[in-house]
N, C-alpha and C positions, 0 to 999 in steps of 0.2 A: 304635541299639541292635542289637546280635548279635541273633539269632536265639534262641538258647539263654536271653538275657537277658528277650527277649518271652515264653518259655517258663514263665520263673519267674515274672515280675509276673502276665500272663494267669492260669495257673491259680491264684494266689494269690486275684487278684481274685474269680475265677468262686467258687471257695470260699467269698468275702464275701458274695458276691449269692446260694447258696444254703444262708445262714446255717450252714456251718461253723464251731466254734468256732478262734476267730481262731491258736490254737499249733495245733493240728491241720494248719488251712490252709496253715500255712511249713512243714510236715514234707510236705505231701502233696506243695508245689509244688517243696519240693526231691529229694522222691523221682523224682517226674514227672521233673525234668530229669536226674537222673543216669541213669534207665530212657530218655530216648530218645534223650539225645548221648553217653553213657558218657564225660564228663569226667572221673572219676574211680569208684574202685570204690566198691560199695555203703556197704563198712566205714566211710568218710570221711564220710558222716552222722553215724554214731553218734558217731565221734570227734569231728566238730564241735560235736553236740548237748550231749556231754559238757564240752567246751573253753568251751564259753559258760557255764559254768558255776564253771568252775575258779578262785574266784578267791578270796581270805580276806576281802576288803574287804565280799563279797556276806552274810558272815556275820550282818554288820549288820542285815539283811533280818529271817531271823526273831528275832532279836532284841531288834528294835525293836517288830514286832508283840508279840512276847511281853508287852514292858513295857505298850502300851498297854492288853492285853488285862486284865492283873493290874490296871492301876490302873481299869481300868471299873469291874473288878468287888468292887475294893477302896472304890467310893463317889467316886474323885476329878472323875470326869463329874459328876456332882449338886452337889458341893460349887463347880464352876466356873459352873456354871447360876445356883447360887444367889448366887453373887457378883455375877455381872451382874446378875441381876434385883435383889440391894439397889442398884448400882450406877446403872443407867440405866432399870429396868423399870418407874418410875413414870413417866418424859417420855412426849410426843406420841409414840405410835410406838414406845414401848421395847419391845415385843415385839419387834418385828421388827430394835432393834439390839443386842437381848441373842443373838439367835440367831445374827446375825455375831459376834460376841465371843466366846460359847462355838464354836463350829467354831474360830476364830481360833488360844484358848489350846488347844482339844482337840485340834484338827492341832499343835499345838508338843508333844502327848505319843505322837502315834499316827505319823504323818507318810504318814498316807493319806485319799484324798476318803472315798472310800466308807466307810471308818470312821468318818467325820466326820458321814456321813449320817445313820448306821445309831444311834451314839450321841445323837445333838445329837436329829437329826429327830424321833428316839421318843420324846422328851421335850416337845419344844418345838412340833411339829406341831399336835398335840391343842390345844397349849393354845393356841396362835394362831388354829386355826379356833371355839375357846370364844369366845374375846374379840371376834370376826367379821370377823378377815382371813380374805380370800380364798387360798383352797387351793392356788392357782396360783401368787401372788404368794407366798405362803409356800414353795411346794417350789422355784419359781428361786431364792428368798434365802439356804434353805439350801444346796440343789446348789450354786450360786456360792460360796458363802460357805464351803461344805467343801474345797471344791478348792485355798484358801489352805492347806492342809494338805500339800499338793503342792512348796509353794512354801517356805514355811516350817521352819525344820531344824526335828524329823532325818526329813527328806523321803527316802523310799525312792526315789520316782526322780532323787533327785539323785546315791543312791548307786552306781544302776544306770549313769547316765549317768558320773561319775565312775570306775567300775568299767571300763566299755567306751574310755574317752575317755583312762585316764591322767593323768585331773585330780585333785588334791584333793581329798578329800570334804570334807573340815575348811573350804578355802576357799570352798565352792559353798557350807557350809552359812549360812558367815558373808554369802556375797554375796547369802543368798534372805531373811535379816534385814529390810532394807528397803524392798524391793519388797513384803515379803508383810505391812509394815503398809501400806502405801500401798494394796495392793489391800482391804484392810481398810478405810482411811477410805474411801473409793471406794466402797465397797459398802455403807458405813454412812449416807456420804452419800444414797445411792438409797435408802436402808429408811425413811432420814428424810422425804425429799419425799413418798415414795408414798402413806406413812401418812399424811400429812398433809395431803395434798389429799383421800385417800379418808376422813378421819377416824377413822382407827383409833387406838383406845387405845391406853395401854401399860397395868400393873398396877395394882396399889395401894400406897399409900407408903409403905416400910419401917416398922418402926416404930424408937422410940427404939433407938441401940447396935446394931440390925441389919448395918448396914453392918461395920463392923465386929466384930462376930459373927461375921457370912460371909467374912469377908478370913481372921481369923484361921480358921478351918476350910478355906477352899481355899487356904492358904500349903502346906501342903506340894507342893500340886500343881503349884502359883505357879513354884517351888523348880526343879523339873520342867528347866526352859527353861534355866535357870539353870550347873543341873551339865553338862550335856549342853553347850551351847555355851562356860563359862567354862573346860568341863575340857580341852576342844579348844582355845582360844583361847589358853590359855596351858601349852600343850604335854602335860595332866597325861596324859590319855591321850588315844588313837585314834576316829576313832569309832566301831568295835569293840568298841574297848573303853568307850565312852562306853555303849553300847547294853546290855552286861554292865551296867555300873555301875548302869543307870536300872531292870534289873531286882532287882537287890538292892533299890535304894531303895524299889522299890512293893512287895518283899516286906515290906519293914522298916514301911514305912506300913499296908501293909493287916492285919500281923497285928499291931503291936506299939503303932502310935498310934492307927489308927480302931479296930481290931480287928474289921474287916469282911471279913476276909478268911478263908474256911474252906477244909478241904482239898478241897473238891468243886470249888471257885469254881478253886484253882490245876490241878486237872485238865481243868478246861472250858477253860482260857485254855493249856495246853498242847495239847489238841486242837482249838480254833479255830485254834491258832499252824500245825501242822502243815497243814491243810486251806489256810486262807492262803498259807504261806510254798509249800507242794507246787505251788501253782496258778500261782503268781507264778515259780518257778524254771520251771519246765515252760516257758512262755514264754519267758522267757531264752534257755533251751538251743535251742529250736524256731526262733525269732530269731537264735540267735548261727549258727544251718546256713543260714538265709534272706540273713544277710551275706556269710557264706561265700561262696554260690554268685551272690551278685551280684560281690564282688572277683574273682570267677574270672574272670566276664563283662567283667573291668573298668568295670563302669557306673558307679563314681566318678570314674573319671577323665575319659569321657565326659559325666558330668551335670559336671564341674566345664570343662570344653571349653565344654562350651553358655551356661554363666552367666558366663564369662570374654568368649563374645561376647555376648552381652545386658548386660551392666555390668563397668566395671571402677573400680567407686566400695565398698570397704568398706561404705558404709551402704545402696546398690544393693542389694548380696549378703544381706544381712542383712533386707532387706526380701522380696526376693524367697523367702530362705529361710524368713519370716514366714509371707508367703501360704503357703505348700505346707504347713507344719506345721500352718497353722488348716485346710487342706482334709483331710488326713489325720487330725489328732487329731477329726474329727466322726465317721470310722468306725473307724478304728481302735484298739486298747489300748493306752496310754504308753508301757509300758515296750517294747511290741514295736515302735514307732515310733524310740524311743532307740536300740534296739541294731541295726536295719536303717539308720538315717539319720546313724547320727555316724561312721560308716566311709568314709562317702561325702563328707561336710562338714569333717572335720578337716582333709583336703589344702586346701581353700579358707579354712580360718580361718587357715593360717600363710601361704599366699598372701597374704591379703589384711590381715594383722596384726591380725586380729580375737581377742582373749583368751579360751581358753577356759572360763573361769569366766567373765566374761561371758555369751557364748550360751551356757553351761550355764544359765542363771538366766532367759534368755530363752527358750533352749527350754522350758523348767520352766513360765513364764510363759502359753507356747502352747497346751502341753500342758492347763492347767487350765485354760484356756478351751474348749479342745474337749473336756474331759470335758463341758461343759454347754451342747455342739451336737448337735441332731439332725441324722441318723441313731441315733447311738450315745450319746453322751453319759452315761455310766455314774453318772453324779453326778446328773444331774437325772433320768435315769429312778429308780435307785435312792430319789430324795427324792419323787419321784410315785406311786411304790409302796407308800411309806410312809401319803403322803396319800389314796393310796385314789383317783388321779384317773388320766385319761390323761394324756400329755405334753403333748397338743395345750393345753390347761387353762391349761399355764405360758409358752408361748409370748407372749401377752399384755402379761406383765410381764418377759420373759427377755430381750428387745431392749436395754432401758434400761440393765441391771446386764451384759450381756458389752459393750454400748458403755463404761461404765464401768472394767473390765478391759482394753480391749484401749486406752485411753486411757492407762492405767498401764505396757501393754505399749509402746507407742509412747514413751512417757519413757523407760524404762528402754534403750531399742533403741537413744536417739539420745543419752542423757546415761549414757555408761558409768562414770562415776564413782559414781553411785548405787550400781548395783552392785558397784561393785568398791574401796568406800571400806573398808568392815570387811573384806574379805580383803587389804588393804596392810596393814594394823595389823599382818598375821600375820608379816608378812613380816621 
């Protein structure tokens, strides 16, 4: 590595270790480098900052927060809750796999962990530690179990990765399809054993007609997954324009079928969209000057030098690029992870014939496992704050359910068909 190049990672890093906020830290460590090797004038930040930015695909971003925000607060979270609980919430353990199944459907409306947290957890939290699961074991099941929201279309960072990558958003979203039920049965599988050795309950048993009751009340949300992926799949629109679409819809549900929707509710969910979408572009742009100034350095051509002598096996590469993404995604934020590391890794996936939509869906896969590693881990702290515990608390139970994920990760890494069977359909 140049000099220049140590310059960038180092102050980036020291940033991390004296908890600067993670976009701040790539503006600081890019400032740093143009103040002490003058590579380029000052201006070419901002115009970077701005370029990382520039892009129509990104629209999708607050768009898609918008819909989910409207259908929260339209009733369509409750309505999915209460489905699973007629569903599975009376078995051994239905607590704990009613709370993967709503994250599951509620990441297929929002397409972020922490939303997934923040919705699922508020609800579901409480009532698991009524029933007397463990508080621990409850915030890893959710954190894990939100982070399929990542994975699952219409996943924001598939669209960022797409966005940076010149991939498909349409194909990523088709190819995170079934990885993100498999990490679902996987996680469902663990809710089932834990509970069941610890003897924890689930509910109490529907009564008559309930189940479907609750089917018919949470179809429109059902629906949700539906237009979003069937309107992509079969050309109707973009996912842009998919994202448009999915907000009319929860307009049309929350004011005209639940009629839960008041004008206060659609101004709360235009200013949580803003606050969101503000926080998540900032990092983009702060990211997209942080790649800049490493292509400058040329450190992709260099880190792809180094892994050309350490492997020259496609599934080598792929693994190796495994590790580094689980070491990074424990402290870093995804999306600034995406737009520093696929600048660097592109040259090596056409090297090595490796499919972009592939390792989009694996990196995706990475990524959601280290939201829910400490250091960082924005999913399971998020779901521990919720529960009122420390981290330390969930640790316990958190070993079993990311062996779990990164079990699903490992199939997916080495049987690329899974992923990439519904984006041949498209083709």
């Amino acid at each position: 590595m140049t000099l220049g190049a140590l310059t960038l990672v180092g102050v980036f890093a020291l940033a991390i270790l004296i908890d600067i906020p993670i976009a701040f830290g790539l503006i600081l460590a890019v400032l740093s480098y143009l103040l002490m090797f003058g590579a380029a004038p000052m201006m070419v930040s901002a115009q970077q900052f701005v370029a990382g930015m520039e892009s129509f695909t990104l629209l999708a971003i607050p768009l898609f927060v918008l819909a989910a925000q409207l259908m929260n607060h339209a009733g369509l979270t409750q309505r999915l809750v209460r489905l699973c609980m007629a569903l599975v919430g009376d078995i051994k353990g239905g607590l704990a796999v009613v709370a993967v199944l709503a994250c599951m459907m509620f990441g297929a409306l929002s397409g972020s962990g922490v939303a997934d947290v923040i919705a699922i957890g508020s609800m579901l939290l409480p009532a698991m530690q009524r029933s007397g699961y463990h508080r621990g074991f409850s915030s890893a099941l959710v954190g894990t179990a939100s982070s399929i929201g990542t994975v699952i279309p219409p996943s924001i960072v598939m669209i960022v990765y797409g966005t940076t990558s010149n991939t498909s958003v349409g194909k990523l979203f088709m190819g995170g399809v079934i990885p993100g039920l498999l990490l679902t049965m996987a996680l469902v599988g663990v809710a089932i054993y834990v509970s069941r050795r610890n003897g924890w309950s689930g509910g109490t048993r529907p009564e008559p007609g309930e189940r479907r009751r609750a089917f018919i009340a949470a179809l429109p949300a059902l629906l949700v997954p539906v237009l979003i992926i069937g309107g992509i799949r079969f050309g109707v629109f973009t996912p842009t324009e998919a994202a448009a679409s999915a907000i009319v819809y929860a307009l049309i549900v929350g004011t005209l079928i639940y009629r839960s929707l008041s004008l206060k509710d659609i101004v709360d969910s235009v200013i949580a969209t803003a606050e969101t979408s503000g926080a998540i572009l900032i990092i983009i742009g702060a990211a997209g000057m942080f790649a800049w100034g490493l292509t400058y350095e040329q450190v992709p051509q260099a880190i792809a030098a180094l892994i050309g002598d350490i492997t020259d096996s496609r599934y080598g590469v792929l693994l190796l690029l495994t590790a580094v993404l689980l070491v990074l995604g424990s402290f870093m934020e995804s999306i600034a992870i995406i737009i520093i590391v696929t600048p660097i890794v592109m040259p090596l996936l056409g090297q090595y014939g490796i499919d972009p939509v592939h390792f989009g869906v694996v990196l995706t896969v990475n990524l959601a496992i280290g939201a829910n590693t400490p250091p960082l881990g924005v999913d399971l702290m998020a779901a521990c704050r919720i529960a009122g515990i420390s981290v330390m608390e969930s640790l316990r139970y958190l070993g079993l359910m990311l062996g779990a994920m990164v079990a699903v990760l490992l199939l997916i890494t080495f049987v690329p068909d899974i992923v990439l069977f519904l984006p041949n359909l498209m083709e």
